[in-house]
C-alpha angles and dihedrals in degrees: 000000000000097000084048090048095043088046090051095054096047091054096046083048090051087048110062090026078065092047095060105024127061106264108244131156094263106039098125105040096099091057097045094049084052089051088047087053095054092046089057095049110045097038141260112279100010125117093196104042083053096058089039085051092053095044093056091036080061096042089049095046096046100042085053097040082053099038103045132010112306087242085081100051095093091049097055088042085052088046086060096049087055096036081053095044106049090035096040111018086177094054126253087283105035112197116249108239 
C-alpha cells in the first residue's frame, strides 16, 4: 500500500513538475539528493523521523539561505547529513522492529 501510494505521488509530482520545467535528463536529481537527505535523517522506515527530516532540511536550508548567500544553502543541508551520519547512523527517529 505504502510503495503504490509512494509511486503514485511521484508520478503526479512528475507530472506536473513536467508540466512547468523544461524536460532534461537530470531534471530531478536535486530533488532526489534532498529526499535522500531526509531519509537519512530522519531515518529508514520511519514515518516521523521523515517529517521531522524534512522540517530541519527546511530550517537548515532556510536559516543559511537567510544568513549567507543562498549558494551555501546545499553545503550546510550535506554537513547534516554527515553530522547525522557519523553522530546517529540509525537517523534522529529510528524506526521499532
Amino acid at each position: 500500500m505504502t510503495f503504490g501510494l509512494g509511486c503514485g505521488l511521484a508520478g503526479l509530482s512528475g507530472g506536473l513538475l513536467g508540466a512547468t520545467a523544461m524536460a532534461y535528463p537530470f531534471m530531478g536529481q536535486a530533488i532526489a539528493i534532498k529526499a535522500f537527505a531526509v531519509i537519512i535523517r530522519g531515518g529508514l522506515g520511519s514515518v516521523p523521523g521523515a517529517i521531522l527530516g524534512g522540517m530541519a532540511l527546511g530550517l537548515v536550508e532556510a536559516i543559511a539561505g537567510g544568513l549567507l548567500s543562498t549558494e551555501y544553502k546545499d553545503l550546510f543541508s550535506y554537513t547534516v547529513i554527515i553530522s547525522v551520519l557519523l553522530f546517529r547512523p540509525s537517523g534522529l527517529v529510528s524506526a521499532r522492529q
